[in-house]
N, C-alpha and C positions, 0 to 999 in steps of 0.2 A: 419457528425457524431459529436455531442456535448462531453466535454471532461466527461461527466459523462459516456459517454457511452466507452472510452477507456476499454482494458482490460487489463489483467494484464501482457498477453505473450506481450503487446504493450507497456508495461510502466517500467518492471523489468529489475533487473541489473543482467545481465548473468554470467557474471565471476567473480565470486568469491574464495572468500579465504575460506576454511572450517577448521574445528578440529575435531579431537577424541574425543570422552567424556574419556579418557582413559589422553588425551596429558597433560599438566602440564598447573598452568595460569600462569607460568612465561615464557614458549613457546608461551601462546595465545596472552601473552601483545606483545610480539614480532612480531610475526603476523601481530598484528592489527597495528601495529608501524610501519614497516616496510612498508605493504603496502598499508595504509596511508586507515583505514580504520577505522570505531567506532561500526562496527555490524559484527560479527561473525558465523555464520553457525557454531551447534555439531551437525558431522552426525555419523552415525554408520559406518560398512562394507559396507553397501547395498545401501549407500549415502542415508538413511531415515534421516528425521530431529529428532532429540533429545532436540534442545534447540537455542534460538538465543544467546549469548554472546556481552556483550557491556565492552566498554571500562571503566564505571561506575558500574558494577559488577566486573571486576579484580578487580578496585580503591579500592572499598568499603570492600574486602575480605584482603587486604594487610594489614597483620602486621607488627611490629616489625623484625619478621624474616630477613634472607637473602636469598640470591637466593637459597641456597641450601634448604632451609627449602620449601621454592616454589616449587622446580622443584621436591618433593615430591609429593605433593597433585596432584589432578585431576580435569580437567575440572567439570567434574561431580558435585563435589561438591558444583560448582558456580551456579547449574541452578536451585537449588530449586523447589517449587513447583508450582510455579505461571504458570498459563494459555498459554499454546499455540498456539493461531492462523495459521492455514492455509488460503491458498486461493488455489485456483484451477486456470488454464492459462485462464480459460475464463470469468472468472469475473472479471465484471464491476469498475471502478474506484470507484463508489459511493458507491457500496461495501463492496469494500475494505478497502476506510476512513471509514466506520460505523465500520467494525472489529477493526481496528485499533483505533477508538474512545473507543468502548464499551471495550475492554480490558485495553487500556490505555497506549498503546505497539509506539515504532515509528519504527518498523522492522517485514515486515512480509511473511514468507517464501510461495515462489508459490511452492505446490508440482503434482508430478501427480498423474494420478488417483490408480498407485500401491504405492503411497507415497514418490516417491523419487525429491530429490529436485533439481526442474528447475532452480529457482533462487530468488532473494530478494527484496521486495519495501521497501523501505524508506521514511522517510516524504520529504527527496530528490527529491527520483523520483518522489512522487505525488507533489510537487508543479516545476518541469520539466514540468509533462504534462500540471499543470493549467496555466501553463506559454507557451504554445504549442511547446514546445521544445523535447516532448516524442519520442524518436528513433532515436535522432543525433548521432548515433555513434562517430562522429567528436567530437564532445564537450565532450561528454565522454572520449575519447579515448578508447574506446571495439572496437577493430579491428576483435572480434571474436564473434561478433552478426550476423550470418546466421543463412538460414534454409537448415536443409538438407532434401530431398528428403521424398515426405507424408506428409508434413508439422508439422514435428517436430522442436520441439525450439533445437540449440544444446547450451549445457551449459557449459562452461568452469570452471571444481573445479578444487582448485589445493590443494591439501592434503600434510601434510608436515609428512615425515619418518623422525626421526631425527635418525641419527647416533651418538651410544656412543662410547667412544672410550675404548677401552678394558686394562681388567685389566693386 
């Protein structure tokens, strides 16, 4: 198999960090801070994707404000209108990079076929695979890349509830 022929349930980053379009971008910078990431997952209730989030869309939305004025706003209002690409787990690497070229994106969510989201490429992980490194869990550290049973991908989100503390 040539790595053009890779696909994507072969090449993406399973566990991920996600958001609410609801949660705040001073929660998202956090997130992405914490754990040690630059591409963001907004899903809904139903984990359908809404939007990707980069750490150069917080930057660029930061005012003067302080945090209080931050943990106001919403995700939501970070994601604008601009285009975005899916993939499906069985497409191709070459694909992939054409999506990713033709939009101009370096993040792009595998969903399935009811829309919810499997997991994420990066220009990471495609130059992983071009490098034949695609599905080291070692190098990664994803200790939770299985498949379970029917050959589903299992995907580890981890959603954050924040707790406020009461008046």
């Amino acid at each position: 198999m040539s790595v053009e022929d890779l696909t994507a349930e072969q090449i993406m980053t399973r566990v991920l960090v996600t958001v609410t379009a609801e949660e705040s971008p001073l929660m998202a910078w956090e997130l992405m801070r914490r754990a040690d990431v630059h591409h963001l997952p907004v899903v809904d209730d139903d984990c359908h994707v809404l939007g990707v989030l980069t750490r150069e869309d917080v930057a660029a939305t930061w005012c003067g404000g302080g945090p209080d004025e931050h943990s106001r706003r919403q995700v939501r209002s970070l994601l604008g209108r601009r285009r975005l690409p899916k993939v499906g787990p069985g497409q191709t690497l070459s694909r992939i990079t054409c999506v990713m070229l033709d939009v101009a994106c370096d993040a792009v969510p595998v969903v399935s076929e009811a829309g919810r989201l499997l997991g994420l490429i990066t220009v990471s992980d495609v130059l992983r695979a071009v490098a034949g490194r695609a599905g080291r869990d070692e190098e990664r550290g994803e200790q939770g890349r299985t498949r379970e049973s029917g050959g589903e991908v299992r995907t580890g989100l981890f959603h954050l509830n924040p707790v406020l503390p009461s008046d």
